[in-house]
C-alpha positions as a printed Julia matrix, in Angstrom:
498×3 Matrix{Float64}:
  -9.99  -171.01  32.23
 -10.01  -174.66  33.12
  -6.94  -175.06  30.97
  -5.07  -172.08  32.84
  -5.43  -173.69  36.13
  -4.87  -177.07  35.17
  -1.49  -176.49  33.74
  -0.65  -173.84  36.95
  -0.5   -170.7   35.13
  -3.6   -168.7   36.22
  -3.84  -167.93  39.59
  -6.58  -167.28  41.93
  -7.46  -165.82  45.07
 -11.04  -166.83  47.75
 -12.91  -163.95  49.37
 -15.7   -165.34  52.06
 -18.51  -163.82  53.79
 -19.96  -164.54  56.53
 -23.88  -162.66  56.46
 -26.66  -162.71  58.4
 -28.31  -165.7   56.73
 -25.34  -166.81  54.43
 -22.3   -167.71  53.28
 -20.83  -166.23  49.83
 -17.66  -167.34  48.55
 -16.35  -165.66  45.56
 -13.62  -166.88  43.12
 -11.33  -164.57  41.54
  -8.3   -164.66  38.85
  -5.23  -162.64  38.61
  -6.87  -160.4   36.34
  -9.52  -159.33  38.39
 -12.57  -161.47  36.97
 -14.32  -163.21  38.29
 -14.92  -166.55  37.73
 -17.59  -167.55  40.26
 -19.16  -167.89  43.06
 -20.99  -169.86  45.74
 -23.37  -168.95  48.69
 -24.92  -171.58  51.71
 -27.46  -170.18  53.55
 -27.84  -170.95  57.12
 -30.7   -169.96  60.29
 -30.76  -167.56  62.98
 -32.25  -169.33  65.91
 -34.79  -166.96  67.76
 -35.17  -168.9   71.25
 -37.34  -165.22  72.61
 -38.44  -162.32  71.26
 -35.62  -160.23  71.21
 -33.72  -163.05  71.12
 -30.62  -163.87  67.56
 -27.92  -166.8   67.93
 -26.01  -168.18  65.4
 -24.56  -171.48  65.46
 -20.36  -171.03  64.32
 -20.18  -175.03  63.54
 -22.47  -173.66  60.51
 -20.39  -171.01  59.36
 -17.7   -173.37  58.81
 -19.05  -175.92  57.27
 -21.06  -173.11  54.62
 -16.98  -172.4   54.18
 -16.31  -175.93  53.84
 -18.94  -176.88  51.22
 -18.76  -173.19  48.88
 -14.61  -174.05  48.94
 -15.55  -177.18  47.53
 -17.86  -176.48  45.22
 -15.69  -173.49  43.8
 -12.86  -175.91  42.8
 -14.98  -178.89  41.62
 -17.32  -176.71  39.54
 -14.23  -174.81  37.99
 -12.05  -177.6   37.9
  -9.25  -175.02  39.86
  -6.16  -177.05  41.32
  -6.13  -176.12  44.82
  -2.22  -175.2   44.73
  -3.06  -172.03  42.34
  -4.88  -170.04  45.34
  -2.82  -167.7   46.04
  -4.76  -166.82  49.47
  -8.12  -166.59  50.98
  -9.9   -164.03  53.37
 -12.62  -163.63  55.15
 -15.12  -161.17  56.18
 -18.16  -160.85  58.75
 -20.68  -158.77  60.23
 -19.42  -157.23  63.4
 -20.41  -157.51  67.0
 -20.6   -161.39  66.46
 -18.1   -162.95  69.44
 -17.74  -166.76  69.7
 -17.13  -167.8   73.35
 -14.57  -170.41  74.04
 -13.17  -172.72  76.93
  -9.67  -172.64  77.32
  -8.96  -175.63  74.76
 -10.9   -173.45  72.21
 -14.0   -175.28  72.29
 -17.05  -172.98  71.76
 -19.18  -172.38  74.86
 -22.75  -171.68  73.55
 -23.89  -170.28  70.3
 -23.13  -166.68  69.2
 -25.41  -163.59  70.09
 -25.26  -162.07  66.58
 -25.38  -158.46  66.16
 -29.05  -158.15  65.66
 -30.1   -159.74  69.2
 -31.57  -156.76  71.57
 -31.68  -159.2   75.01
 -29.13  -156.55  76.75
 -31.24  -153.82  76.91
 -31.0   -153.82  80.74
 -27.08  -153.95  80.48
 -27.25  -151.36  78.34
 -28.87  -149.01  80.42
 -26.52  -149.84  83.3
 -23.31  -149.04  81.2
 -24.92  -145.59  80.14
 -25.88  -144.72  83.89
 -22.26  -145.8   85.53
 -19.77  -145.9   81.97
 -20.88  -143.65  79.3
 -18.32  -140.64  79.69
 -15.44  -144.11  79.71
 -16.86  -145.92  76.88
 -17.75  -142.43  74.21
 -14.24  -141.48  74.98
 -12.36  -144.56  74.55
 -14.83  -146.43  71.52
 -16.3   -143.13  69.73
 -19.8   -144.87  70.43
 -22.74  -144.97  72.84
 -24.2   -148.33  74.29
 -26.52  -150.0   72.19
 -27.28  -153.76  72.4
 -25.29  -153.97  68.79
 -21.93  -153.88  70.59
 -20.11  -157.06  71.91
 -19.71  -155.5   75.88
 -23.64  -155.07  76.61
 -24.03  -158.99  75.35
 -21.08  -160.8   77.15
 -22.57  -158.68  80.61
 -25.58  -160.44  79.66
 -23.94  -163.69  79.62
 -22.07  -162.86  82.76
 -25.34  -162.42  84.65
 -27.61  -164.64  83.19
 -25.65  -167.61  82.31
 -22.57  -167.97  84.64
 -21.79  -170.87  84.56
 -20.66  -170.55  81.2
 -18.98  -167.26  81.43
 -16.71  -168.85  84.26
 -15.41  -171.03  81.52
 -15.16  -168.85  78.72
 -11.08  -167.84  78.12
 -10.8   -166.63  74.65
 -13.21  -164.53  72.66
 -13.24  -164.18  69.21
 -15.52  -163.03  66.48
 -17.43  -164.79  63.42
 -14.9   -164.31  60.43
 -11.8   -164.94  63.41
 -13.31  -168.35  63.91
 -13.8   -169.45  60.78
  -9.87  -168.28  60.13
  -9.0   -169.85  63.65
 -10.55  -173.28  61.87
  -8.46  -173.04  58.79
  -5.06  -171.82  60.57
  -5.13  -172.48  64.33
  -4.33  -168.73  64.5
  -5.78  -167.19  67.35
  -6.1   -163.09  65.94
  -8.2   -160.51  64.88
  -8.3   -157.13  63.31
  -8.2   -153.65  64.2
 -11.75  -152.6   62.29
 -12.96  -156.27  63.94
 -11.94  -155.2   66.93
 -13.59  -151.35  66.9
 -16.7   -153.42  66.88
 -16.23  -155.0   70.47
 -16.68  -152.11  72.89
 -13.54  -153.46  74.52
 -11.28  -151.56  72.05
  -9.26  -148.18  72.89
 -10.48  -146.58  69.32
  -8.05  -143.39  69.59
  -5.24  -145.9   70.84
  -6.19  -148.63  68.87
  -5.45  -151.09  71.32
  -7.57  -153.03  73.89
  -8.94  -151.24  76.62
  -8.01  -152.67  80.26
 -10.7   -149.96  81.39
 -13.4   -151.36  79.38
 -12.57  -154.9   79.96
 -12.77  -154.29  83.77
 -16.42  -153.23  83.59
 -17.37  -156.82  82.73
 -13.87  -158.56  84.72
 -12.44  -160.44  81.85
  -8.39  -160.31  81.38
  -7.19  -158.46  78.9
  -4.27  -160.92  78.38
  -7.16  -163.15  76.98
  -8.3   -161.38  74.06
  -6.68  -162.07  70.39
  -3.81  -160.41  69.32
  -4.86  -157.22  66.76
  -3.63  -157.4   63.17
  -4.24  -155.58  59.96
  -6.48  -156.86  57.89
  -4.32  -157.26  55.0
  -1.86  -158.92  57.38
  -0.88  -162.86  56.39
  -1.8   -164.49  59.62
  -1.39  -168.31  59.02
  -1.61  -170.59  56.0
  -4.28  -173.46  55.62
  -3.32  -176.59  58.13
  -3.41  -180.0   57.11
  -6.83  -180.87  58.81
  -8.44  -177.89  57.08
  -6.87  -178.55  53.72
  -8.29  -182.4   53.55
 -11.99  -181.34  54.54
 -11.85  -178.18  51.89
 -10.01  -179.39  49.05
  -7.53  -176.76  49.51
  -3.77  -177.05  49.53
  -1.78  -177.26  53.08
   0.07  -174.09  53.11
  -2.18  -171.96  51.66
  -1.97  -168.39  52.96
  -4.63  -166.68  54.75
  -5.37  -163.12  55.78
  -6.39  -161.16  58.44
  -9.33  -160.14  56.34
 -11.86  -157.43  58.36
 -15.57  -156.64  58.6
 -18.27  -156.19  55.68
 -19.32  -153.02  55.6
 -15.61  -151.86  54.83
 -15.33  -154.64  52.34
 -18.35  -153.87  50.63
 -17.21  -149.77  50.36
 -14.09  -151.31  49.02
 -15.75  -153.18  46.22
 -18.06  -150.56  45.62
 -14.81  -148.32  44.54
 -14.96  -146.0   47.58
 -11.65  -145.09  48.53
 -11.49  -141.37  49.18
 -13.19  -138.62  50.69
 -16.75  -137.49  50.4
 -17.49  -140.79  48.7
 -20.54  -142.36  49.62
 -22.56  -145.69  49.57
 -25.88  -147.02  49.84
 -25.92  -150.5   51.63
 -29.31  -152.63  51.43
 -28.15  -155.73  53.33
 -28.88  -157.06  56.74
 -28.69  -153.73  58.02
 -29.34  -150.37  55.92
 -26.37  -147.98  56.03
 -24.7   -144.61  54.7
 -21.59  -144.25  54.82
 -19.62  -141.2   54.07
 -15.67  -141.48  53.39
 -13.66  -138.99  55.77
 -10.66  -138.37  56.9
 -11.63  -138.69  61.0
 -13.69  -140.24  62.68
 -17.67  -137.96  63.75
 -18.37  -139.21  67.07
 -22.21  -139.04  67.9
 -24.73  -141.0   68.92
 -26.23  -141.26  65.56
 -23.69  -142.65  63.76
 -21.27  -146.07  63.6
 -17.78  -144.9   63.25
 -15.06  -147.47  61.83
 -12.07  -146.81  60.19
 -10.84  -148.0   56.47
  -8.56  -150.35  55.41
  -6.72  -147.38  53.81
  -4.78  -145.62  57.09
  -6.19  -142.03  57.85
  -9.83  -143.08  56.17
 -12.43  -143.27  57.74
 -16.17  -144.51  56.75
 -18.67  -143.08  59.5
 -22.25  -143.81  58.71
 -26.1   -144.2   59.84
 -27.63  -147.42  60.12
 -30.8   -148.92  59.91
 -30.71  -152.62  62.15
 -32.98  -154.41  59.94
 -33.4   -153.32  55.96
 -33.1   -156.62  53.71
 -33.55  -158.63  57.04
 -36.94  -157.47  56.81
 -37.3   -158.81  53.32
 -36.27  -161.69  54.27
 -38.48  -161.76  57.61
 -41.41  -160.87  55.27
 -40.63  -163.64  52.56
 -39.65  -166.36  54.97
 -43.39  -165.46  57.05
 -45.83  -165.11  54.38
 -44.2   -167.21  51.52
 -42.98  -166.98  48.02
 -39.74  -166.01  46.4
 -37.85  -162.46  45.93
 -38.59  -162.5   42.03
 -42.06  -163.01  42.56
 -42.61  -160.85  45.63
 -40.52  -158.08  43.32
 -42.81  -158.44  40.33
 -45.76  -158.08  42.37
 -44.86  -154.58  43.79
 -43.94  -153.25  40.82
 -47.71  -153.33  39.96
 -48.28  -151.39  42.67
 -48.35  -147.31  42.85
 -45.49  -145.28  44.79
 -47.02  -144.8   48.1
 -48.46  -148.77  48.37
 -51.83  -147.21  48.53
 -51.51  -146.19  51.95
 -50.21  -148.66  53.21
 -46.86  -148.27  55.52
 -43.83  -150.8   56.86
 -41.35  -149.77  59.65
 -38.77  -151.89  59.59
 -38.12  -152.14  63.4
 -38.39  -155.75  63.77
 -34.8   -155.49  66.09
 -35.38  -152.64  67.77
 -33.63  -149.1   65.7
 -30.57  -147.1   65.59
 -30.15  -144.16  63.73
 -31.95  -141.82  64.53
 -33.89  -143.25  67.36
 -31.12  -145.83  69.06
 -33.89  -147.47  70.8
 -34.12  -151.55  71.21
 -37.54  -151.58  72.16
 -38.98  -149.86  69.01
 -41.51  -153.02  66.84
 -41.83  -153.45  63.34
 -45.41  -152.61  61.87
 -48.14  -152.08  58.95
 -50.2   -149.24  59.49
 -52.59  -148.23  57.14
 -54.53  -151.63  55.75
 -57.24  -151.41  53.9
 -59.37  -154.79  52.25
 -58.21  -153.84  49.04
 -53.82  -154.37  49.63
 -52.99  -157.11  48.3
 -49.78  -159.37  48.92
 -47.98  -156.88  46.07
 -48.58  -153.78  48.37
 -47.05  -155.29  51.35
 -43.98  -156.01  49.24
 -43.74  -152.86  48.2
 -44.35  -151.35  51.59
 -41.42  -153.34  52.86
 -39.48  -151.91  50.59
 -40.54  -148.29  50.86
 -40.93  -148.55  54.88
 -36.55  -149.35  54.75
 -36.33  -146.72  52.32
 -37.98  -143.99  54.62
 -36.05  -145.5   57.2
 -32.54  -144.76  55.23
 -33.86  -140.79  54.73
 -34.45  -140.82  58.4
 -30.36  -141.86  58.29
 -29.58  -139.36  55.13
 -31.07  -136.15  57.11
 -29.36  -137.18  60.09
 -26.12  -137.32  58.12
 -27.06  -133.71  56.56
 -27.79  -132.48  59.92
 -24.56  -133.1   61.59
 -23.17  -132.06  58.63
 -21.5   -134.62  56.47
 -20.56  -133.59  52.83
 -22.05  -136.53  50.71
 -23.26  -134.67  47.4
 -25.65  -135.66  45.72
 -24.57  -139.25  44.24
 -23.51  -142.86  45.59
 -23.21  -146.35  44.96
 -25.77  -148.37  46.19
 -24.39  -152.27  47.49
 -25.85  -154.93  49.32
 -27.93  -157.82  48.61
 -31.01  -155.64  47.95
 -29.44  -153.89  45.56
 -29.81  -156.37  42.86
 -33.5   -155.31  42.79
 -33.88  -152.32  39.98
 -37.28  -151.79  41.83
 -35.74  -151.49  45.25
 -32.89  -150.16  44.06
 -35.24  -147.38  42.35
 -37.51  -146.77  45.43
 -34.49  -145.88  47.03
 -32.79  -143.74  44.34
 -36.32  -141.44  44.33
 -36.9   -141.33  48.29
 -33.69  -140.37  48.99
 -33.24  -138.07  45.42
 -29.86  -139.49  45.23
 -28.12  -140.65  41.82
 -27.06  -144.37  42.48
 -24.02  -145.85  41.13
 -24.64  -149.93  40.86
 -21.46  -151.88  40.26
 -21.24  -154.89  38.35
 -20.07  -156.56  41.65
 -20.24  -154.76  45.16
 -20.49  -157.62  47.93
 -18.36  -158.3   50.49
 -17.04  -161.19  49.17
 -15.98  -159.98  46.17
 -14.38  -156.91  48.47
 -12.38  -159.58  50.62
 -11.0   -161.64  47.36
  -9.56  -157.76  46.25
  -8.01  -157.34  49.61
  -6.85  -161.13  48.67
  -5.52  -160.22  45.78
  -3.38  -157.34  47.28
  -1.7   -159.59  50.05
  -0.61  -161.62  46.15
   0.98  -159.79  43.97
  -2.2   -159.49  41.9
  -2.79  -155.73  42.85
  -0.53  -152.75  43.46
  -2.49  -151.52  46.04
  -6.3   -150.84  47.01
  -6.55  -147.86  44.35
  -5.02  -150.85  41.77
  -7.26  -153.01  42.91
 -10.13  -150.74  42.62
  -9.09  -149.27  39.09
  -8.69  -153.6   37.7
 -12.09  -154.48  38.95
 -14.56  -152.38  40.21
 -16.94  -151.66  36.84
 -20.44  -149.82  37.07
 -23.08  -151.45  36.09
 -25.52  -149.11  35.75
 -26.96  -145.75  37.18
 -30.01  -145.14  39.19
 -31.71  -141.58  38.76
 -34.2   -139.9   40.83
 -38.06  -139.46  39.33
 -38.29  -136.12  40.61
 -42.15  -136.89  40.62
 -41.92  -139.95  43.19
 -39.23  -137.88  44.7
 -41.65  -135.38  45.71
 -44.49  -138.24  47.02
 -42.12  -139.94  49.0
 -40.58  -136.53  50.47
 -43.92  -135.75  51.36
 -45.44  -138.81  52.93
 -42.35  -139.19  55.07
 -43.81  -137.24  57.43
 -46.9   -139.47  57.78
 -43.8   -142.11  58.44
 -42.39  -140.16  60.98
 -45.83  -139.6   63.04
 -46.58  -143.22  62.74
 -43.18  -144.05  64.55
 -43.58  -141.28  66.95
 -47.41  -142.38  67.95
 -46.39  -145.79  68.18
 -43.18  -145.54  70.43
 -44.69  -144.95  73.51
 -46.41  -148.14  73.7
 -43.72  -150.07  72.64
 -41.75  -148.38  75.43
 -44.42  -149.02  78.06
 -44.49  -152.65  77.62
């Protein structure tokens, strides 16, 4: 491999994600292997309760450092990329002046601060903003958060003249390009959805011009190449071209291989998801609607606001690492004993939508152990994704009774399994399924490497492995969700009366 790129005949393409606690950069060939990756984890800052910034100085240099790493540790010569693209969670705008600078750090997605906003735009906007976005106000969305700003912090919104979001920035840093895309862009609550085009009504509500926002692009669109700043602090070649790239949700559907209708996935990341692949979009108030990368596709879909974030909230609090926190609940009996987890730690959307909802054990005995509040963490997200599944069956999305399970969490057979039994679903794991991986594909099409996304699918997407239901746990966990379910409702009156 070394050879190949040495002598310039293999070529390669960089796919980059931007998570909710790290960077993954992933390395791929012509072929459609890959040949490695790199991740940099950075922090959420909590300043209050309620309260998630990131800082986007840190998302470019976790760029910086994976780049270089990538081409050191494979010895690639930075003129055989091809391209690189990037992806990010949504919702995630960077605020700068008018010479680009950034303002203040970013309210990322998870942050539930604008609860009062929110409650304001579904009193005076909600008929303007369901019609025009598909959606319902939520702290989530990009509009609720900047009113915040607006009100609470004016003297930096009186300064703020272009808004972009976490993957744009990072692109903006390598290019100078000032863009997004249109699935980026969905995610703002400043987008006309149906006329996929900004929204001079919806940018009114909060006063900012129109004229200010970033150009829309597709995501497979070549927006810039690498300048010659960028180039000396990556290692990578001036000239190199970049993509639009898009969000990672869609990328990770992508890489899991679902590309057509009635396919569905699984996601344990950050957030906890469903998706369904349609041909429209189902506007409700239950459900995230986005398009796909592929035109007339569609991937609407539940969500659950903190699933492996609540690992990782539970690891980084009481100590030790995944491996041992997943060998310790495997000890322990479906059910944890009695012991329950709901993973509300940012408030909850589907099927609830309500920011003020906590996170909690119920249950505790003086006999759990450490090993039943792992697994409770795990089974708590995994009732939480039925409470998504039955609202998907309820408004009547075809999903069968298989899909491929992707995110971070994923790579736990335990977790993996938990999930595959409470939901009685068949789950397809793929060799590779992150987002990263997804954005190097769309990489690869912008190349040459791949026809198109069904060629790019057929060349790399390979399963793994399959998941099947224990129709005994199956039963437990079907059974005991309604203990979950009057735990949540007894509990979300106080929670709403503080």
């Amino acid at each position: 491999m070394a050879e190949y790129a040495q002598g310039g005949k293999m070529r390669y393409v960089l796919g980059i994600d931007f998570g909710g606690g790290s960077s993954k950069a992933t390395l791929l060939n012509e072929k459609g292997i890959i040949i490695g990756s790199n991740t940099v984890e950075y922090k959420t800052a909590y300043p209050q309760n309620g309260f998630a910034e990131q800082n986007p100085e840190e998302w470019f240099q976790a760029t910086l450092e994976s780049v270089r790493v990538l081409l050191d540790k494979y010895r690639v010569a930075p003129e055989t990329i091809s391209a690189i693209a990037f992806d990010a969670a949504t919702h995630t705008a960077v605020l700068m002046d008018r010479n680009f600078v950034v303002l203040r750090p970013s309210i990322y997605w998870t942050d539930s601060r604008s609860i009062h906003q929110v409650e304001f735009l579904k009193k005076n906007y909600l008929q303007l903003i369901t019609e025009q976005t598909l959606h319902i106000p939520d702290t989530i969305w990009t509009l609720p958060q900047l009113m915040w700003i607006k009100e609470n912090q004016p003297q930096i919104w009186t300064e703020v003249r272009h808004i972009l979001f976490a993957k744009d920035y990072v692109r903006y840093r390598f290019t100078g390009v000032y863009c997004t895309d249109r699935i980026e862009a969905e995610g703002s609550m400043l987008f006309n959805t149906k006329e996929m085009k900004w929204s001079r009504e919806l940018c009114g509500i909060i006063g900012f011009p129109i004229d200010h926002l970033p150009p829309v692009k597709d995501p497979l669109d070549i927006i810039g190449t690498v300048t010659e700043e960028a180039a000396a602090l990556s290692g990578l070649k001036a000239g190199t071209p970049v993509l639009c790239g898009t969000t990672d949700t869609v990328m990770e559907v992508f890489a899991s291989g679902a590309i057509s209708g009635k396919q569905m996935t699984v996601k344990l990341a950050t957030a906890g998801r469903i998706c369904v692949i349609t041909d429209k979009p189902y506007p409700d108030s239950n459900l995230v609607n986005y398009s796909h990368i592929i035109n007339g596709l569609w991937y609407p879909g539940t969500a659950t606001k903190s699933c492996a974030a609540s690992f990782r909230w539970y690891r980084d609090t009481f100590g030790g690492d995944y491996r041992e926190l997943d060998q310790g609940a495997e000890t322990v009996p479906a059910g944890s004993e009695g012991l329950y987890f709901h993973p509300y730690l940012a408030g909850e959307l589907t099927p609830y939508a309500d920011p003020k909802l906590c996170g909690s054990f119920t249950g505790i005995r003086s006999g759990h152990t450490r090993s039943h509040f792992s697994r409770a963490v795990m089974e708590g997200t995994a009732y939480s994704l039925l409470d998504c599944a039955r609202t998907i069956e309820k408004i009547g999305l075809d999903h069968g009774t298989k899909g491929m399970i992707i995110g971070g969490g994923a790579k736990s057979p335990l977790w993996s399994q938990i999930v595959s039994d409470c939901l009685n679903l068949t789950l397809y794991h793929m060799e590779n399924s992150d987002s990263s991986f997804g954005t190097a594909m769309l990489a690869g099409i912008a190349s040459g490497f791949f026809r198109n996304p069904d060629d790019a699918v057929k060349r790399c997407v390979k399963i793994k492995d399959i998941v099947y239901p224990n129709a005994e746990n199956t039963a437990f966990y079907q059974k005991h969700f309604e203990e979950y379910k009057s735990i949540q409702k007894a509990l979300a009156g106080i929670y709403d009366a503080r």
